[in-house]
N, C-alpha and C positions, 0 to 999 in steps of 0.2 A: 832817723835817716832811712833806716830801711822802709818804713812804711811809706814816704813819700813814696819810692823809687816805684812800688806800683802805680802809682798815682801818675808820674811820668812816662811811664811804660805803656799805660792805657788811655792817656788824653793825647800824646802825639798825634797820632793816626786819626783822632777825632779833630786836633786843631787841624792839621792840613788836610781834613776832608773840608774842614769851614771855609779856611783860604782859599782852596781850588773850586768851592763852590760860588762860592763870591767873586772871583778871578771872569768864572764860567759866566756865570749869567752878569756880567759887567763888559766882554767881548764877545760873547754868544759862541763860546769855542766848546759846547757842553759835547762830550766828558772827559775832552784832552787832560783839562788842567787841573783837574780834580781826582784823576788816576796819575798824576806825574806828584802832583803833593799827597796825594794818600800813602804813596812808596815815598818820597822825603820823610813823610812825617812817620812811617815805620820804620825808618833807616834813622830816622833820630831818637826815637824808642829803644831802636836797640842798644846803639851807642851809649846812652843815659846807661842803661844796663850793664853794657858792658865797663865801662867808668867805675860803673857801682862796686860789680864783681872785683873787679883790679884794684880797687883801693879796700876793699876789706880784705883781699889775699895778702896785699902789702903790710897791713895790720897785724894780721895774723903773725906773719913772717916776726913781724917787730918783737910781739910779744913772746914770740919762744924764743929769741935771742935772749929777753929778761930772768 
């Protein structure tokens, strides 16, 4: 689990730079919408991180109750 968690943390920002590239040059809107999903896709990186952090705290927590 944790190894994926880089793996999502570093390919967000790379999918929504593809989206907003593809978006871009299919409405000719270059670089609106490929800096609005580059920020999506690092605001979803984080989140995935943060998910991550908060359930292994949670874990933790679990296991010094045992």
């Amino acid at each position: 689990m944790a190894s994926t968690i880089g793996y999502q943390v570093a390919f967000a920002p790379f999918i929504g730079i593809g989206i907003g590239v593809y978006l871009d040059s299919r409405f000719g809107t270059l670089p609106y919408l490929t800096i609005i999903f580059l920020i999506l896709g690092i605001f979803a990186g984080a989140r995935n991180y943060y998910r991550f952090a908060k359930q292994q705290q949670e874990e933790g927590k679990d296991r010094k109750k045992e």
